[in-house]
N, C-alpha and C positions, 0 to 999 in steps of 0.2 A: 579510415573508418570504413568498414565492411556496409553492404546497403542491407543484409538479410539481416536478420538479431530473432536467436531464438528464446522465444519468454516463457518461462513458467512460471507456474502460482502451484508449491508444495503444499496443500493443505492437512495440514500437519493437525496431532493432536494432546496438544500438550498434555501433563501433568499438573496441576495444583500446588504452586507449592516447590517442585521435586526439580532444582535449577538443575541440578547433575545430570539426571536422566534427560529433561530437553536442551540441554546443549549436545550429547550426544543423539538426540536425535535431530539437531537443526546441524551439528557435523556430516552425519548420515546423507541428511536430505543435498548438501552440498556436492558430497562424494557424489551423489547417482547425478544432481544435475550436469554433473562434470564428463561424469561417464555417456551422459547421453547430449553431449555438447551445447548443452544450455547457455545461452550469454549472460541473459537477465534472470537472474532468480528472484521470485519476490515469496515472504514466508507469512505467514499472520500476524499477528495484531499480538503483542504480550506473550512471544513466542515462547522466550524463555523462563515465563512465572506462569501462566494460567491466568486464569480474566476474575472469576467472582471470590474474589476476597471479603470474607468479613467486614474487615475494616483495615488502620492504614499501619497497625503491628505486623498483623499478618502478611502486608504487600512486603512490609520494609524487608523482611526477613528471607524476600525471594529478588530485593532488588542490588542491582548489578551496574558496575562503572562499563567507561571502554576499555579500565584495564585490565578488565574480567579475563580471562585466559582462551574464554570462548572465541573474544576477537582473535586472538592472537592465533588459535585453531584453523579459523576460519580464511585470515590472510594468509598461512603458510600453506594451506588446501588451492588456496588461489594462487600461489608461485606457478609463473611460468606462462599463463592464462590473463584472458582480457576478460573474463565473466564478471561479471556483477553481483553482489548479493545484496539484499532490500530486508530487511527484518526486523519484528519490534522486538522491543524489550523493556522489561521494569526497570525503569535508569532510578541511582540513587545520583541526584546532583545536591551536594550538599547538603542542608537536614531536609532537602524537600524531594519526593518523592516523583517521577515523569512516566507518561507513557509515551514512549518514544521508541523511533526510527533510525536503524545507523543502516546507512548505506557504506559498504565495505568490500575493496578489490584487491588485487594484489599487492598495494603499496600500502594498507592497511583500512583504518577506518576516514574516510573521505568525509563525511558530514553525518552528523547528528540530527534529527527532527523531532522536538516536542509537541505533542496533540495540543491545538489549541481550542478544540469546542469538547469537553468533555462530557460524554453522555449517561444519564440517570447518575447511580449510585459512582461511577468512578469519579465526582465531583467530592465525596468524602475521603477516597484515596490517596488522590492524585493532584498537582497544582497544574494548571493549565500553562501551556508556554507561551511567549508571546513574541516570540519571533518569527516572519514571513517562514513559509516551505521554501527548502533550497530547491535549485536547479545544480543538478551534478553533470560536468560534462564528459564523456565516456568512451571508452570504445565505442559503443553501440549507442550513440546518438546520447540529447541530452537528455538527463533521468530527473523527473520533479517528482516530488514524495508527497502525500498526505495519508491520514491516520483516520480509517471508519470512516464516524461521525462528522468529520472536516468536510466529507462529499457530500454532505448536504446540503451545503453552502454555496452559493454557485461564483461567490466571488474567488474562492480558493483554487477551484480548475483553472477561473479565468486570468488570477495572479499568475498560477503556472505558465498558461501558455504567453501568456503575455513576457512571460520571464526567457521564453523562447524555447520551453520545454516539447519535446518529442513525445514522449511516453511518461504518462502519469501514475508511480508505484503506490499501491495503496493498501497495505497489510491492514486487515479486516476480523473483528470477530461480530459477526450481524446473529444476534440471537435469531430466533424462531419467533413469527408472529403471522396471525392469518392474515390473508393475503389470498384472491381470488384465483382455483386451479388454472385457469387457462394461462395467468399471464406469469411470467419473471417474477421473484421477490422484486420490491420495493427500490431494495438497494442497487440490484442488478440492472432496474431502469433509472435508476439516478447517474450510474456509473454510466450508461448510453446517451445521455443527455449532457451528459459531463463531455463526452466525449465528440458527438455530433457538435455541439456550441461554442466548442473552442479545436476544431478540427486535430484532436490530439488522439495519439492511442492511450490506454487506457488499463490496468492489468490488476485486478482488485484480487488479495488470496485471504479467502477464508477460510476458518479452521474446523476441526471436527471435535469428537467426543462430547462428553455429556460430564458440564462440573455443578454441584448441586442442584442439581434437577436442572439445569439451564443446555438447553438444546442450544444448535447453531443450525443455518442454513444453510452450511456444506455449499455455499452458491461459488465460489470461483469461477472467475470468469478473465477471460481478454477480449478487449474489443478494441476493433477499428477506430481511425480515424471519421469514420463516415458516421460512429455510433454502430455500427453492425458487430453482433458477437459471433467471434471467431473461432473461440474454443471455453467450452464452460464445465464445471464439474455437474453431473446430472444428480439431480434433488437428493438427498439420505444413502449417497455413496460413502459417505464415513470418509477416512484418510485416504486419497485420491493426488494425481497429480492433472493439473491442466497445462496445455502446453501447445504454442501457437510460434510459426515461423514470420516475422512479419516486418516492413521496412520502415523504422519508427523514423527515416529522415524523410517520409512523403508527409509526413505532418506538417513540415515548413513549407508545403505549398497549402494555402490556406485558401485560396480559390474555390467558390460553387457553384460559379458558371463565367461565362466570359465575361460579364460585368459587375459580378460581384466578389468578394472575399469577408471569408468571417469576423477577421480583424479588423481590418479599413475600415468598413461598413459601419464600425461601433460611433455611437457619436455621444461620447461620454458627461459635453456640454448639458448633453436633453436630460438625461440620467441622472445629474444633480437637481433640476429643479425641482423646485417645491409642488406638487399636484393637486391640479385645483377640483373646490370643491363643488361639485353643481347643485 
C-alpha cells in the first residue's frame, strides 16, 4: 500500500432520466481520473439517474443492477490499475427500488451501499436500506462509504471509523438552501465535524446542473483528518473537478495530544445512560 492516495470528487452533472448519456459521462469522468493518476475517485449521489423524480415509475425506469454494462465499463477502464471508483446509482434490487453506492476496482464491483436515512421526498421513491456502511479494504488505505443525508448522523462516521476506516467516500447531491455568506454550506461543516470527531479523512462529491428548478451547492469538498479542508469546489462553479493528494493511513493514528486519543477516550458505558432530569 502506497502512503500518498490521490482523491477526487468529479462533480459531475447528470441528466434526468437519460442512463445512456450519464454512464458515458461517469466513463468519461473515469478515463481523465486515470489520465491524471487519480487513486480514489468518488462521483455523486444517483450518478447514473438524476435526483428529482416525480415519483417511483419515473425512478424505476432509470434504475440499474450491478449487471448494468456500466460496471462492467468501468472495471475494464480499471485493468491494470489500483484506483478506485465510489459512485451512486439508482439500484433496482428486486421489486424495490435503492439509492445506493458501489464501490468498484479492477476486479469488479467490491461492495454495494444502500442510503439508509432517506431525505424529504426520496422516502416516496426509494426503500431505505438497513444494512451497516462497508469498510472496503484497498489499495489506497481502507474506504468506508455513506450516502448525503447518512452525514447527519454522527453515529454513521463514527461506525466507520470505528470499523477502522481511513477515508470516508460520500457521493452527495446537497440542494441549495440559505445559509450565512461568510461560512461553508451546512453540509460542508458537517462533513468537518465528521471528520475532526472521528479522526478520519473525509471526501464528500457533489453534483451540479439544475433538474426541475432544484439547484445544488456545487460544494465538493475533501478534508483532513484534523477536520481541515484541503481542496473544495468554489460555490456556482457548475461541473468542476476537486482533487487533493493526501495519506488516508495517518487516520489510524488517532492521537490529539500525548494523552489523549479520539477513540480511547470514548466512554460509551456514559453514553448509554438514561439523563437525568433536573
Amino acid at each position: 500500500m502506497s502512503g500518498v492516495a490521490r482523491v477526487r470528487c468529479d462533480q459531475l452533472a447528470p441528466a434526468l432520466g437519460d442512463v445512456a448519456a450519464n454512464v458515458e459521462g461517469i466513463v468519461a469522468a473515469v478515463g481523465r481520473a486515470l489520465d491524471d493518476g487519480v487513486d480514489v475517485l468518488v462521483l455523486p449521489e444517483l450518478a447514473t439517474s438524476g435526483y428529482v423524480f416525480r415519483d417511483r415509475t419515473e425512478a424505476a425506469a432509470a434504475a440499474i443492477t450491478t449487471e448494468h454494462a456500466l460496471f462492467r465499463r468501468v472495471t475494464e477502464r480499471l485493468h491494470g490499475t489500483t484506483t478506485v471508483v465510489v459512485l451512486g446509482f439508482c439500484e433496482r434490487d428486486g421489486d424495490v427500488l435503492r439509492n445506493s453506492v458501489a464501490v468498484v476496482d479492477a476486479s469488479g464491483v467490491r461492495s454495494v451501499y444502500r442510503k439508509t436515512h432517506l431525505w424529504d421526498r426520496e422516502a416516496l421513491v426509494f426503500e431505505p436500506g438497513d444494512d451497516a456502511p462497508p469498510v472496503v479494504t484497498t489499495a489506497h488505505g481502507r474506504i468506508g462509504v455513506l450516502v448525503c443525508y447518512d452525514m447527519e448522523f454522527p453515529e454513521m462516521p463514527r461506525m466507520l471509523a470505528l470499523a477502522g476506516a481511513d477515508l470516508v467516500a460520500v457521493p452527495t447531491n446537497w440542494p441549495v438552501g440559505a445559509h450565512p455568506e461568510r461560512d461553508r454550506v451546512a453540509e460542508v461543516i458537517a462533513a468537518q465535524a465528521a471528520a475532526r470527531g472521528n479522526g478520519v479523512f473525509v471526501a464528500c462529491c457533489d453534483r451540479a446542473g439544475t433538474e426541475r428548478g432544484q439547484d445544488w451547492n456545487e460544494a465538493s469538498v475533501i478534508v483532513d483528518q484534523f477536520g481541515w479542508v484541503v481542496a473544495e469546489a468554489p460555490r456556482g462553479t457548475g461541473a468542476t473537478t476537486v482533487t487533493a493528494d493526501v495519506f488516508p493511513t495517518l487516520a489510524r493514528d488517532k492521537s490529539t495530544s500525548p494523552h489523549n486519543d479520539w477513540l480511547r477516550d470514548r466512554r460509551p458505558t456514559i453514553y448509554a445512560r438514561e439523563v437525568p432530569q433536573a
